[in-house]
C-alpha positions in Angstrom: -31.4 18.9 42.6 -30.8 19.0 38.4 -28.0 16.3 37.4 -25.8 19.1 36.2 -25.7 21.1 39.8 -24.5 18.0 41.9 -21.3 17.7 42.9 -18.8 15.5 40.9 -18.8 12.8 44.0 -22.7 12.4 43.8 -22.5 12.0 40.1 -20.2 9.1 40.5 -21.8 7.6 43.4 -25.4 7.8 40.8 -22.7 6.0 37.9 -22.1 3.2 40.6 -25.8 2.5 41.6 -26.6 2.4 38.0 -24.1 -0.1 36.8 -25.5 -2.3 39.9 -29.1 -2.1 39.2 -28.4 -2.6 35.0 -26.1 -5.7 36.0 -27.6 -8.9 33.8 -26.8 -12.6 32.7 -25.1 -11.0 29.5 -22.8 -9.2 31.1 -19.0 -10.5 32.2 -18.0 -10.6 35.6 -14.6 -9.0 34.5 -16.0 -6.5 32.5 -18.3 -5.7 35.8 -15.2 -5.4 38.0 -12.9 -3.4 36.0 -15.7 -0.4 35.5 -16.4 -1.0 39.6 -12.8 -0.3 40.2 -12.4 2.7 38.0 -15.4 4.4 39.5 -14.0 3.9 43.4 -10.9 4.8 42.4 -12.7 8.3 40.6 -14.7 8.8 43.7 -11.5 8.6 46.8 -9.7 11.1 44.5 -13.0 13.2 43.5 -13.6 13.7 47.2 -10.0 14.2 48.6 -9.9 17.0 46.0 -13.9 18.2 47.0 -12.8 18.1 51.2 -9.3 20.0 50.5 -11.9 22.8 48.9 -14.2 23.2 51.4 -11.2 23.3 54.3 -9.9 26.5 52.0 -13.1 27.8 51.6 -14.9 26.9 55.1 -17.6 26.1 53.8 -19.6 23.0 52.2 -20.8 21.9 48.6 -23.6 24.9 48.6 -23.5 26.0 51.9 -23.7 29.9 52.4 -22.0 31.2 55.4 -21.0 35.0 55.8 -17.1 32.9 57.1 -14.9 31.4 55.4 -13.3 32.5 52.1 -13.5 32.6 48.1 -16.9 31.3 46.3 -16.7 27.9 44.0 -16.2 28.4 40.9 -16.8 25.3 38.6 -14.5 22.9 37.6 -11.6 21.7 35.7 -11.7 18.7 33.8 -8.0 16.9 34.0 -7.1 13.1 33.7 -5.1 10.8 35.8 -3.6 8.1 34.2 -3.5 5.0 36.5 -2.2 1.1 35.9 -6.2 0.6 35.6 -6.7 3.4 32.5 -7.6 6.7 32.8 -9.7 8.8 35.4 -11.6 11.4 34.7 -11.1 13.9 37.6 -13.1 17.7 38.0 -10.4 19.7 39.8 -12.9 22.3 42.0 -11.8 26.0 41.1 -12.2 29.3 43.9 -12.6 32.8 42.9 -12.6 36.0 45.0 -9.8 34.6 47.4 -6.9 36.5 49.2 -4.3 34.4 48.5 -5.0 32.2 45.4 -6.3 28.3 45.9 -3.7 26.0 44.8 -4.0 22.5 45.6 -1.7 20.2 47.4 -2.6 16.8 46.7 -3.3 17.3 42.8 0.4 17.3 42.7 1.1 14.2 44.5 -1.6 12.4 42.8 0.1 12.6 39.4 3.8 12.6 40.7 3.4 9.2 42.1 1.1 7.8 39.6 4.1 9.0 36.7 6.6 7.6 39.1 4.6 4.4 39.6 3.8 4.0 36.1 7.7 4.3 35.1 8.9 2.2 37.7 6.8 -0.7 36.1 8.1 0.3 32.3 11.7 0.3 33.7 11.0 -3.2 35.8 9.7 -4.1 32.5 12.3 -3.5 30.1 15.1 -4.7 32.1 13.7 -8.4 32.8 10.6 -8.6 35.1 7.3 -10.8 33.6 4.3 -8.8 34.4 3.5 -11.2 36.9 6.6 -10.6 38.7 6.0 -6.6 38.9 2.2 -7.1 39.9 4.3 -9.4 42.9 6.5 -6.5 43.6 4.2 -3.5 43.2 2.1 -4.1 46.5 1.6 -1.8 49.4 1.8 -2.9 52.7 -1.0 -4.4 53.5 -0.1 -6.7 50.1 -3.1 -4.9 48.5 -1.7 -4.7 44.3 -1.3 -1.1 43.4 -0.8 -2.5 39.3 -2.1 -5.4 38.2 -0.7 -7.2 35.3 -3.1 -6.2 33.0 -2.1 -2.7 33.5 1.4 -3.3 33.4 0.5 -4.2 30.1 -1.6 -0.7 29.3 1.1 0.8 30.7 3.9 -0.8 28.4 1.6 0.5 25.3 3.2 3.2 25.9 6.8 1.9 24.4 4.8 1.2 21.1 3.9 4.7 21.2 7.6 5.9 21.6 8.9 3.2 18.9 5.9 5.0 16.5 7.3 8.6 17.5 10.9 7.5 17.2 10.6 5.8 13.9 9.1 9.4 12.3 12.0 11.2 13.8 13.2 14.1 12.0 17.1 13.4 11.1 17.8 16.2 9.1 19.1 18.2 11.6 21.8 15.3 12.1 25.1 16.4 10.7 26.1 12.3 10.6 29.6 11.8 9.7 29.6 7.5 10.0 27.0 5.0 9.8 26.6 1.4 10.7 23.9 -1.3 10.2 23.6 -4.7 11.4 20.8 -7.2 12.7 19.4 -9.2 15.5 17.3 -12.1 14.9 14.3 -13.1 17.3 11.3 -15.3 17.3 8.9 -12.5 16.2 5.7 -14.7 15.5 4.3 -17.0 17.9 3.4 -20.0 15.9 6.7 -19.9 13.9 9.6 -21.5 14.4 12.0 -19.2 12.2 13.3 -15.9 13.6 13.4 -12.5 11.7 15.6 -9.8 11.3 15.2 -6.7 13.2 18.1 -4.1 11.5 19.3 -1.3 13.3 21.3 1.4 12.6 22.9 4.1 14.4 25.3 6.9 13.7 28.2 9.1 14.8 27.7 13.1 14.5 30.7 15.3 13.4 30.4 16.5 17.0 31.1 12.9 18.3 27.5 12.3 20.0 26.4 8.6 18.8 22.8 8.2 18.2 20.1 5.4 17.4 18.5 6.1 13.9 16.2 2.9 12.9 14.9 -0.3 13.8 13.2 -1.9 11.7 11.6 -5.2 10.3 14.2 -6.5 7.9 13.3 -10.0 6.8 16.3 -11.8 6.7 18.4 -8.8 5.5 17.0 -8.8 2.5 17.8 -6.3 -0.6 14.1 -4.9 -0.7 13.5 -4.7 3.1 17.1 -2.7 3.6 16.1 -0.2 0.5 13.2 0.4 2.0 15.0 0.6 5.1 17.9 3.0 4.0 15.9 4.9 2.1 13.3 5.9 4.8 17.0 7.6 6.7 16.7 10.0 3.4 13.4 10.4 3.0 13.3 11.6 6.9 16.1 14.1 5.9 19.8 12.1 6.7 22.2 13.6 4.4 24.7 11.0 3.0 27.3 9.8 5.5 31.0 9.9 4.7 31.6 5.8 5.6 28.7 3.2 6.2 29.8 -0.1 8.5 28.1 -3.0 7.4 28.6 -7.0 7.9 28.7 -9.4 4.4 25.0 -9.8 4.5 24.4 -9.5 0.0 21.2 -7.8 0.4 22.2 -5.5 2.8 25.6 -4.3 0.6 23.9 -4.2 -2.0 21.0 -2.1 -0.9 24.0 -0.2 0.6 25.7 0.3 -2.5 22.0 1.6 -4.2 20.7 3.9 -2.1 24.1 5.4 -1.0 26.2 6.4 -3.9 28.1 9.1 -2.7 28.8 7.1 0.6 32.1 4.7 1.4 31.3 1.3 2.1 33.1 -0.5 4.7 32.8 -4.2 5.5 32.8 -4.9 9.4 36.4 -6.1 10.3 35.7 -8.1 13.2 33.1 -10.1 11.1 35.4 -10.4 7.8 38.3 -12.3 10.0 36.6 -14.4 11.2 35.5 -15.3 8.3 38.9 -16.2 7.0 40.5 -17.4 10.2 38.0 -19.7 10.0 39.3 -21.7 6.8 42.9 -22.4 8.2 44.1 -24.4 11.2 44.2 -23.2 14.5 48.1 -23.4 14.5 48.7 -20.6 12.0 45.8 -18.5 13.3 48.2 -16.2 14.8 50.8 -15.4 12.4 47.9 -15.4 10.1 46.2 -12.7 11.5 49.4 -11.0 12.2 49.4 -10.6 8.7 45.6 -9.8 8.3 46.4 -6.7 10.8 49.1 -5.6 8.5 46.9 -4.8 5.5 43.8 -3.6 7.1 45.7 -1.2 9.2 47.8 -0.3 7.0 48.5 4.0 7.1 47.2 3.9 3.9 45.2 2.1 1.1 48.4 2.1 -1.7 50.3 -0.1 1.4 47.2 -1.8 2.4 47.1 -2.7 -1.3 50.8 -3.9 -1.3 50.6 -5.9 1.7 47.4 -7.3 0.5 49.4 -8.9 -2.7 52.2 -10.4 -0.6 49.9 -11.8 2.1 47.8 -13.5 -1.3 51.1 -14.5 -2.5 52.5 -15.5 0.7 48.9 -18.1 1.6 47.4 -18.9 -1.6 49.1 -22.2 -2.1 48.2 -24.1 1.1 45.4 -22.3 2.1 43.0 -21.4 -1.1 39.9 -20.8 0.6 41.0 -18.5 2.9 43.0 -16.1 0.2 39.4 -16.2 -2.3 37.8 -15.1 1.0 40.2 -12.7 1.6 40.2 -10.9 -2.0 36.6 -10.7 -2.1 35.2 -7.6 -1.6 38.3 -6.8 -0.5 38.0 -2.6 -1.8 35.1 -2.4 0.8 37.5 -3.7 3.9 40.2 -0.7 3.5 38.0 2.5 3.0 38.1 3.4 6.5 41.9 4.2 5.5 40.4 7.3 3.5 38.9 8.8 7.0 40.8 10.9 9.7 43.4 8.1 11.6 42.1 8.3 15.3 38.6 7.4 13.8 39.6 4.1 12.3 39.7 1.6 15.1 36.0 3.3 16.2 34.3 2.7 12.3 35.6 -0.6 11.2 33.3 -2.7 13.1 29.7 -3.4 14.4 30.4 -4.0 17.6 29.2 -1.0 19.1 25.8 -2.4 18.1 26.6 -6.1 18.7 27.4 -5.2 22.5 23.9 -3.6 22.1 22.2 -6.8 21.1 23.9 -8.6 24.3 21.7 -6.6 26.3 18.5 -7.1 24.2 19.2 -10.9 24.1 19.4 -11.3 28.0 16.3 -8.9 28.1 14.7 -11.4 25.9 15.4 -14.6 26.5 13.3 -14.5 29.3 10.2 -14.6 26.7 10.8 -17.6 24.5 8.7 -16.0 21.9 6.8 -13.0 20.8 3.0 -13.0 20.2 3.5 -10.7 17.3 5.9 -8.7 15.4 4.6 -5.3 17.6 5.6 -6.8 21.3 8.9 -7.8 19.4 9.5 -4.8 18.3 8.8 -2.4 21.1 10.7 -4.9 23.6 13.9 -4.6 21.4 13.6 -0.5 21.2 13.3 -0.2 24.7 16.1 -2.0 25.4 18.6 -0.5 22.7 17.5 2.7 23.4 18.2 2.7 27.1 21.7 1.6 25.9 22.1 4.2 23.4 21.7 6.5 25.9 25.0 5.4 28.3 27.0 5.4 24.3 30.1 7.9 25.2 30.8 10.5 22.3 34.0 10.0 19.8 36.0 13.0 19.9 36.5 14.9 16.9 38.8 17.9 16.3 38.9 21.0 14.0 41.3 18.9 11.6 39.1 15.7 11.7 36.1 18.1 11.2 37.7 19.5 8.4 39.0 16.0 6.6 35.4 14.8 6.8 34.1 18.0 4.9 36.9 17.4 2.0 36.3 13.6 1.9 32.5 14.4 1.7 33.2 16.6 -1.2 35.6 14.4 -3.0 32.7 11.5 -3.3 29.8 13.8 -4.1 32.7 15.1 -6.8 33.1 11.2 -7.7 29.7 10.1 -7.6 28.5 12.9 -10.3 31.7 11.3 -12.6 30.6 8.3 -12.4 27.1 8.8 -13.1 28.6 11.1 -16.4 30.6 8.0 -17.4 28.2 5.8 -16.5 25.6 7.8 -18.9 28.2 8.1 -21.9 29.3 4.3 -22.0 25.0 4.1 -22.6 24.6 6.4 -25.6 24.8 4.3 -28.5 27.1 4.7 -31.0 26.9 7.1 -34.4 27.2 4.9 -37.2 29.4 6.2 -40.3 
């Protein structure tokens, strides 16, 4: 009988004699086994799905009987992706039938392969080594239904979703509030150093909270965040009303550069520590009382009031802390611009911070990443099964409405300050 007229099971029974009978001293015993597997595996589902055919029918692989019912008609080539690759399966097709042939194990087949394959990601991603899911993941009989070397096929996959998520289209985010911050891990595996990874996520003006980059940063530094802010724009993010970032100087700066018409906001939580940090412990409470008082103020022309007593009120025993306190000190009192149930939600990092808690007990169970790729697909995985349990901030028809004025007031400033900015350039005419 011609090649081409044998049934799929034959074909792959001819595949398996002909990899035995070609074996040789050049060939790895691994190599050997793995293309074994594949084709057993190919021929129990090529003839569960060949016997389920002829029980419809009544009737064998080219048997003619005037029973049964419905005539062969070719075959369907689909794929079933396994822990061990991917099969290459002919699904048998029936014409002239009654009642149309529908298969009921095809469905199975890939239901519990997809639920198979996600239960290993999920194991993955939340703590398990490979080895430890190859140890769970056994039938019965203790017979492995994924090894660990397709465990780690299978968690290819969360490179493929970083890729995809990293090309997002953002432009049809309306984002009102921005923040950016970094978690550092052992990204290389024959250096001691770790590296930034930045992330940064938004809130919509319909409250939803959402995960728009992580990326490579490189210590924070003012090329790697350009790069990094300006890939939000060139994916279509308009310019946010308030950015959150920490005191990291290439980050603010790259801030400052790539979003002009955006206010900058230096995280709180980060900033008082800072300055707590320079005084003793017994007047860290009164201290801070007074901290609270300026950055909380119900508006910037009292935050600025208060600011100058507590200067006045500190600057003589404790130095340090006040020249830490003034600096930047514009950048920790813009929130004060933005609608007033917003502010305790936009003056910090810690939404992302509580983030990186789960992706450090995720990975401290790998002391180090082979390579910046493992790194980074571990870490989105993580954050973005976070992101997904975020709970929305609630914004109403006024709120809505302040955060379309304040937009237009700094596009209105930004194009001023660019005009002055221009003018103080031209030189001047000489008389």
């Amino acid at each position: 009988m011609p090649s081409k007229r044998l049934p799929p099971t034959k074909r792959i029974d001819n595949e398996i004699n002909e990899l035995r009978y070609n074996l040789g001293e050049n060939v790895a015993s691994k190599d050997v086994f793995g293309k074994l597997v594949k084709l057993a595996m190919r021929r129990i589902v090529q003839e569960i799905l060949e016997n389920e055919v002829s029980d419809f029918t009544g009737r064998e692989y080219y048997k003619h009987t005037d029973q049964g019912q419905g005539h062969r008609n070719g075959y369907e080539h689909s794929t079933l992706r396994t822990g061990e690759g991917h099969l290459d399966v002919q699904r048998p097709q029936v014409r002239n039938t009654a009642v149309p042939f529908e298969s009921q194990t095809w469905p199975h087949l890939k239901k519990n392969t997809q639920q198979l394959e996600h239960m290993a990601v999920e194991m993955y991603v939340n703590g398990c080594s490979t080895r430890d899911i190859e140890d769970l993941l056994k039938d019965e009989q203790g017979r492995i239904l994924l090894s660990r070397s397709g465990v780690s096929r299978l968690n290819e996959t969360l490179w493929t979703e970083y890729q995809k998520f990293c090309r997002q289209d953002l432009s049809h985010y309306d984002v009102a509030y921005i923040f950016s911050d970094a978690v550092y891990e052992p990204l290389r595996m024959f250096k001691s150093r770790s590296e930034a990874i930045v992330v940064v996520w938004g809130i919509l003006t319909n409250g939803a909270k959402v995960l728009l980059s992580i990326r490579h940063g490189n210590k924070e530094s003012f090329e790697n965040c350009c790069e990094i802010f300006r890939d939000l724009k060139k994916r279509g993010m308009k310019d946010p009303v308030l950015g959150t970032t920490d005191g990291a100087p290439g980050m603010t700066k790259a801030f400052d550069q790539v979003f002009p018409k955006t206010l900058r906001q230096r995280c709180l939580f980060h900033k008082k520590g800072n300055i707590l940090s320079k005084v003793p412990s017994a007047i860290i409470s009164d201290m801070k009382v007074d901290l609270n008082a300026v950055y909380y103020a119900p508006d910037q022309k009292t935050a600025r009031r208060n600011a100058k007593e507590f200067s006045w009120k500190y600057r003589a025993q404790y130095l340090s802390a006040v020249e830490c306190f003034e600096d930047d000190f514009e950048a920790c009192i813009q929130h004060l611009r933005c609608p007033a149930k917003h502010r305790r939600h936009i003056t910090t990092t810690n939404l992302v911070e509580r983030s990186f808690g789960e992706e450090n007990r995720r990975s401290k169970v790998i002391p180090r990443f082979f390579a910046e790729k493992s790194g980074l697909k571990l870490i989105y995985a993580v954050l973005i099964r976070v992101a997904k349990r975020w709970n929305a901030l609630k914004f109403t028809f006024d709120e809505q409405a302040q955060i379309l004025t304040l937009r237009h007031e700094l596009k209105h400033d930004a194009v001023k300050e660019r005009t002055i900015t221009k003018a103080n350039r031209r030189p001047y005419a000489l008389n």
